[in-house]
C-alpha positions in Angstrom: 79.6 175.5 32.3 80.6 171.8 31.1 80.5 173.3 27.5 83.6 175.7 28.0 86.0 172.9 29.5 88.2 170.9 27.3 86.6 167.6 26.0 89.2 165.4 28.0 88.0 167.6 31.5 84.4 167.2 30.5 84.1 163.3 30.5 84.7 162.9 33.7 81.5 164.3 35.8 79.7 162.3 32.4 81.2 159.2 33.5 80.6 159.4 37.2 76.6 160.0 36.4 76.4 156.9 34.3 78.2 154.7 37.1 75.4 156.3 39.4 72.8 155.7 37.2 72.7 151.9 38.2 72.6 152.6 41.9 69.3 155.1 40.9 67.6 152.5 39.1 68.1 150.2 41.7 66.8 152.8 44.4 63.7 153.4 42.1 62.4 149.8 41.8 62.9 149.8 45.5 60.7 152.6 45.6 58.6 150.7 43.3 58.4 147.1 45.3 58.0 149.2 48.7 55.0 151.4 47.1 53.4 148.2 45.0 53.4 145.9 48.9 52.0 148.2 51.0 48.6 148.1 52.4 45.7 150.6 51.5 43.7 152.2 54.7 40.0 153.1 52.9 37.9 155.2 55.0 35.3 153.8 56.4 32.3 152.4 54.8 30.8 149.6 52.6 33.0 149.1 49.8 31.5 146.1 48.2 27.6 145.5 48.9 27.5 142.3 46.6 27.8 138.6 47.8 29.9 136.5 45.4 28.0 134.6 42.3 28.4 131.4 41.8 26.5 129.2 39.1 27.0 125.9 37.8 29.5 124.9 35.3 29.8 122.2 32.2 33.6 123.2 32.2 35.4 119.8 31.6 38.4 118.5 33.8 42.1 119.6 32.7 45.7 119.1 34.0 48.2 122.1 35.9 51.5 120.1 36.0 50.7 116.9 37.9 47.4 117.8 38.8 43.8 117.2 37.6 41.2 119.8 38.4 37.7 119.3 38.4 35.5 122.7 38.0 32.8 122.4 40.1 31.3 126.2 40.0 31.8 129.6 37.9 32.9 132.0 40.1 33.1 135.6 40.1 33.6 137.3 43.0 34.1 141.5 43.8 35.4 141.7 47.8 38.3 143.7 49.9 41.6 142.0 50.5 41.9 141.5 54.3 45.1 140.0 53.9 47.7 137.8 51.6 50.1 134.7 52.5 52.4 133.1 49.9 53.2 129.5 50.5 56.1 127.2 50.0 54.1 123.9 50.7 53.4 120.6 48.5 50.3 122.5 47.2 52.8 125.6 46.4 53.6 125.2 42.5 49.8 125.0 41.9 48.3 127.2 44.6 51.1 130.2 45.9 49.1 132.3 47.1 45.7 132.5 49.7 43.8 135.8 49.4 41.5 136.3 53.1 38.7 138.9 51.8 35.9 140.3 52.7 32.5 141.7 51.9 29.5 143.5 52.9 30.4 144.4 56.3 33.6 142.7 56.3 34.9 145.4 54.0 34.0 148.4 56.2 37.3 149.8 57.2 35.5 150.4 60.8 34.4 147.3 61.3 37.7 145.6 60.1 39.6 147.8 62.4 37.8 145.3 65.1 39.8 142.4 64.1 42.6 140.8 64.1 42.9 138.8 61.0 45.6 136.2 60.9 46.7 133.0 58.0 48.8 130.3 58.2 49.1 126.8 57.3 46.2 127.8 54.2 43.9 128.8 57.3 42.1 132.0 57.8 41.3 133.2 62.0 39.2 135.9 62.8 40.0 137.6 66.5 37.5 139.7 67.3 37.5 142.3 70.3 34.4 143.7 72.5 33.3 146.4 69.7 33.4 143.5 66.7 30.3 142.4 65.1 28.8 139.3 65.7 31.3 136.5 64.8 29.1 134.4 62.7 27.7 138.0 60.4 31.5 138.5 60.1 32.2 134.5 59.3 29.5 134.7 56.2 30.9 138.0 54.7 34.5 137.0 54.7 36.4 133.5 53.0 40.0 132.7 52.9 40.8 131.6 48.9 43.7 129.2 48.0 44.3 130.9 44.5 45.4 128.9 41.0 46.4 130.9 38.4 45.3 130.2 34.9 48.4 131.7 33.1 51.8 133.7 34.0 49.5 137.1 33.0 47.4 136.1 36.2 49.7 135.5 38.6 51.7 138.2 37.9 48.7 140.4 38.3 47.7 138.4 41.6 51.5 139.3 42.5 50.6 143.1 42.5 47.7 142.8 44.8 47.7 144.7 48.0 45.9 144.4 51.5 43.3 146.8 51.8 42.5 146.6 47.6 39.3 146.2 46.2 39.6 142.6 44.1 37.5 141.6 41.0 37.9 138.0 40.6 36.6 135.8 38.0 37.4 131.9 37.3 36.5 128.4 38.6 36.0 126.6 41.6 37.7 123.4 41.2 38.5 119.9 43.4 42.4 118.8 43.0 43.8 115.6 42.3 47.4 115.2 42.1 50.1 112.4 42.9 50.2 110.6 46.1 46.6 110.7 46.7 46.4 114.2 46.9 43.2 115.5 47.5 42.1 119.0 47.5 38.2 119.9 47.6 36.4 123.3 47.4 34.1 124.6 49.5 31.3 125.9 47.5 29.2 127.5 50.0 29.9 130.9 52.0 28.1 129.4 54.9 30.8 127.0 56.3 33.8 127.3 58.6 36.8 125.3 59.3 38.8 122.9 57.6 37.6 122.6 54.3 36.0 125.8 54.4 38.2 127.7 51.7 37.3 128.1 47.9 39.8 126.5 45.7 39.7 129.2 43.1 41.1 128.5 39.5 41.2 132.4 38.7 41.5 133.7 34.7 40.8 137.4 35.2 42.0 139.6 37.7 40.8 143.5 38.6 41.6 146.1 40.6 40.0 149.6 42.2 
Protein backbone atom coordinates (compact mmCIF):
# COMPACT_ATOMS: atom_id res chain seq x y z
CA UNK A 1 0.00 0.00 0.00
CA UNK A 2 3.00 2.42 0.98
CA UNK A 3 4.08 2.11 -2.74
CA UNK A 4 0.86 4.04 -4.19
CA UNK A 5 1.21 7.19 -1.78
CA UNK A 6 3.16 10.19 -2.70
CA UNK A 7 6.86 10.12 -1.54
CA UNK A 8 6.34 13.14 0.94
CA UNK A 9 3.10 10.76 2.64
CA UNK A 10 5.34 7.74 2.62
CA UNK A 11 8.17 8.95 4.94
CA UNK A 12 6.37 9.37 7.65
CA UNK A 13 5.22 5.66 8.97
CA UNK A 14 9.43 5.10 7.71
CA UNK A 15 10.44 7.58 10.13
CA UNK A 16 8.29 6.49 13.03
CA UNK A 17 9.80 2.71 12.67
CA UNK A 18 13.39 3.87 12.86
CA UNK A 19 12.63 6.05 16.05
CA UNK A 20 11.12 2.72 17.43
CA UNK A 21 13.85 0.75 16.39
CA UNK A 22 15.94 2.02 19.46
CA UNK A 23 13.34 1.30 22.02
CA UNK A 24 13.34 -2.62 20.25
CA UNK A 25 16.81 -3.00 20.55
CA UNK A 26 16.77 -1.94 23.94
CA UNK A 27 13.76 -4.40 24.76
CA UNK A 28 15.82 -7.28 23.06
CA UNK A 29 19.07 -7.03 25.04
CA UNK A 30 16.67 -6.98 27.96
CA UNK A 31 15.43 -10.10 26.80
CA UNK A 32 18.91 -11.09 26.34
CA UNK A 33 20.34 -10.07 30.06
CA UNK A 34 17.02 -11.59 31.66
CA UNK A 35 17.46 -15.04 29.55
CA UNK A 36 21.61 -15.00 29.96
CA UNK A 37 20.89 -14.56 34.38
CA UNK A 38 18.52 -16.97 34.97
CA UNK A 39 19.00 -20.15 36.61
CA UNK A 40 18.81 -23.75 34.89
CA UNK A 41 16.44 -26.51 36.84
CA UNK A 42 18.17 -30.02 35.45
CA UNK A 43 16.25 -32.95 36.18
CA UNK A 44 17.30 -35.01 38.55
CA UNK A 45 20.40 -37.05 38.50
CA UNK A 46 24.25 -37.11 38.65
CA UNK A 47 25.49 -34.62 36.33
CA UNK A 48 29.13 -34.68 37.06
CA UNK A 49 30.54 -38.11 38.56
CA UNK A 50 34.28 -36.79 38.56
CA UNK A 51 36.14 -35.22 41.64
CA UNK A 52 38.26 -32.30 40.65
CA UNK A 53 42.13 -33.05 39.52
CA UNK A 54 44.62 -31.34 40.88
CA UNK A 55 48.50 -32.06 40.29
CA UNK A 56 51.49 -30.20 41.12
CA UNK A 57 52.79 -27.25 39.33
CA UNK A 58 56.41 -25.67 38.41
CA UNK A 59 54.32 -22.52 37.27
CA UNK A 60 56.54 -19.50 38.45
CA UNK A 61 55.02 -16.51 40.48
CA UNK A 62 53.61 -13.36 38.44
CA UNK A 63 51.82 -10.02 39.18
CA UNK A 64 47.67 -9.02 38.64
CA UNK A 65 47.83 -5.28 39.37
CA UNK A 66 49.28 -5.04 42.87
CA UNK A 67 49.30 -8.47 43.60
CA UNK A 68 51.74 -11.38 43.49
CA UNK A 69 50.34 -14.83 43.02
CA UNK A 70 51.96 -17.92 43.85
CA UNK A 71 50.59 -21.19 41.89
CA UNK A 72 50.52 -23.73 44.10
CA UNK A 73 48.38 -26.59 42.11
CA UNK A 74 46.99 -27.13 38.33
CA UNK A 75 43.59 -27.25 38.56
CA UNK A 76 40.95 -28.49 36.42
CA UNK A 77 37.75 -28.92 37.72
CA UNK A 78 34.07 -30.13 35.83
CA UNK A 79 31.10 -29.43 38.63
CA UNK A 80 27.40 -27.71 38.80
CA UNK A 81 27.07 -24.14 39.70
CA UNK A 82 25.05 -24.10 43.02
CA UNK A 83 25.26 -20.50 43.11
CA UNK A 84 27.25 -17.08 42.08
CA UNK A 85 28.04 -13.71 44.26
CA UNK A 86 29.96 -10.73 42.79
CA UNK A 87 31.91 -8.71 45.26
CA UNK A 88 32.78 -5.18 45.69
CA UNK A 89 35.49 -5.73 48.53
CA UNK A 90 39.38 -5.01 48.79
CA UNK A 91 39.91 -8.44 47.13
CA UNK A 92 37.28 -7.24 44.26
CA UNK A 93 39.61 -5.89 41.26
CA UNK A 94 41.41 -9.24 41.44
CA UNK A 95 38.83 -11.71 42.58
CA UNK A 96 34.85 -10.42 41.48
CA UNK A 97 33.32 -13.19 41.55
CA UNK A 98 32.90 -16.64 43.96
CA UNK A 99 31.42 -19.66 42.15
CA UNK A 100 29.64 -22.29 45.17
CA UNK A 101 29.55 -25.76 43.05
CA UNK A 102 29.06 -28.97 43.33
CA UNK A 103 29.76 -32.57 42.37
CA UNK A 104 28.96 -36.07 42.61
CA UNK A 105 25.92 -35.91 44.68
CA UNK A 106 26.03 -32.34 45.14
CA UNK A 107 24.97 -31.93 41.53
CA UNK A 108 21.80 -34.14 41.71
CA UNK A 109 19.04 -31.70 41.27
CA UNK A 110 17.14 -33.91 43.97
CA UNK A 111 19.52 -33.87 46.36
CA UNK A 112 20.15 -30.03 45.92
CA UNK A 113 16.58 -29.39 46.20
CA UNK A 114 17.39 -30.33 50.05
CA UNK A 115 19.38 -27.32 50.61
CA UNK A 116 19.53 -24.12 51.14
CA UNK A 117 22.65 -22.75 49.79
CA UNK A 118 23.66 -19.27 50.80
CA UNK A 119 27.26 -16.77 50.15
CA UNK A 120 28.33 -13.87 51.53
CA UNK A 121 31.26 -12.20 52.88
CA UNK A 122 33.48 -14.91 50.22
CA UNK A 123 31.68 -17.70 52.49
CA UNK A 124 29.71 -20.64 51.29
CA UNK A 125 26.65 -22.20 54.10
CA UNK A 126 25.04 -25.27 53.48
CA UNK A 127 21.35 -25.50 55.30
CA UNK A 128 20.30 -28.72 55.09
CA UNK A 129 16.55 -30.01 56.01
CA UNK A 130 15.46 -33.64 57.43
CA UNK A 131 15.53 -35.38 53.74
CA UNK A 132 19.33 -33.86 53.10
CA UNK A 133 22.18 -36.11 52.89
CA UNK A 134 24.64 -36.45 55.43
CA UNK A 135 26.21 -32.96 55.93
CA UNK A 136 29.88 -34.01 55.79
CA UNK A 137 29.06 -36.38 52.07
CA UNK A 138 27.52 -33.06 50.99
CA UNK A 139 30.67 -30.79 52.58
CA UNK A 140 33.25 -33.04 50.36
CA UNK A 141 31.30 -32.88 47.05
CA UNK A 142 30.70 -29.17 47.09
CA UNK A 143 33.58 -25.90 47.48
CA UNK A 144 32.96 -22.31 47.32
CA UNK A 145 35.78 -20.72 44.61
CA UNK A 146 36.98 -17.15 44.83
CA UNK A 147 37.70 -16.85 40.98
CA UNK A 148 40.75 -14.69 39.19
CA UNK A 149 40.48 -14.28 35.83
CA UNK A 150 43.47 -14.63 33.54
CA UNK A 151 42.33 -12.18 30.84
CA UNK A 152 39.16 -9.92 29.84
CA UNK A 153 38.11 -13.20 27.43
CA UNK A 154 37.65 -15.08 30.85
CA UNK A 155 35.87 -13.04 32.74
CA UNK A 156 33.61 -12.15 30.29
CA UNK A 157 32.87 -15.81 29.81
CA UNK A 158 32.68 -16.21 33.75
CA UNK A 159 30.21 -13.15 33.40
CA UNK A 160 27.76 -15.44 31.33
CA UNK A 161 27.65 -18.22 33.76
CA UNK A 162 24.40 -19.26 35.26
CA UNK A 163 23.12 -21.15 38.49
CA UNK A 164 22.23 -24.55 37.68
CA UNK A 165 25.14 -24.78 34.56
CA UNK A 166 27.38 -27.35 34.21
CA UNK A 167 31.10 -25.54 34.54
CA UNK A 168 34.44 -26.75 32.96
CA UNK A 169 37.11 -25.03 34.72
CA UNK A 170 40.73 -25.06 34.13
CA UNK A 171 43.66 -22.78 35.65
CA UNK A 172 45.76 -22.50 38.85
CA UNK A 173 45.38 -22.55 42.42
CA UNK A 174 47.36 -19.73 43.65
CA UNK A 175 48.30 -17.92 47.31
CA UNK A 176 47.93 -13.79 47.12
CA UNK A 177 50.12 -11.26 48.23
CA UNK A 178 49.26 -7.75 47.67
CA UNK A 179 49.85 -4.35 49.61
CA UNK A 180 49.15 -3.89 53.13
CA UNK A 181 50.08 -7.26 54.15
CA UNK A 182 47.50 -8.80 52.34
CA UNK A 183 47.34 -12.30 52.49
CA UNK A 184 45.21 -14.68 50.65
CA UNK A 185 45.88 -18.59 50.78
CA UNK A 186 44.24 -21.48 48.91
CA UNK A 187 42.88 -24.33 50.13
CA UNK A 188 44.20 -27.21 48.29
CA UNK A 189 42.26 -29.98 49.61
CA UNK A 190 38.44 -30.83 49.17
CA UNK A 191 38.39 -32.24 52.63
CA UNK A 192 38.34 -28.94 54.68
CA UNK A 193 35.62 -26.54 55.91
CA UNK A 194 35.61 -23.07 57.19
CA UNK A 195 37.62 -20.20 56.95
CA UNK A 196 40.29 -20.86 54.64
CA UNK A 197 38.43 -23.54 53.15
CA UNK A 198 37.87 -21.93 49.56
CA UNK A 199 40.13 -22.53 46.39
CA UNK A 200 41.67 -19.47 45.19
CA UNK A 201 41.37 -20.29 41.51
CA UNK A 202 43.42 -18.34 38.84
CA UNK A 203 41.05 -19.66 35.95
CA UNK A 204 42.45 -19.47 31.93
CA UNK A 205 39.74 -21.53 30.28
CA UNK A 206 36.17 -21.56 30.83
CA UNK A 207 33.32 -24.22 29.46
CA UNK A 208 29.99 -24.62 29.45
CA UNK A 209 27.07 -27.67 28.90
Amino acid sequence: MAGHLPLRQARRPVLRHWKLLPACALCVLGMAGLLSGRTLEPDAGVLVTDAPRQAPTAAAPFRILDYELTPRAAYDIEARVLGIERYRDESAPLSPLDLAVGWGPMSDSAVLETFRVHQAARFFTLYPTERSIDMRVALVNAANMHLIPASSTVAGRLRKVRRGQVVRLRGLLVDVSGPRGFRWKTSLTRDDVGAGACELFYVEEVAWR
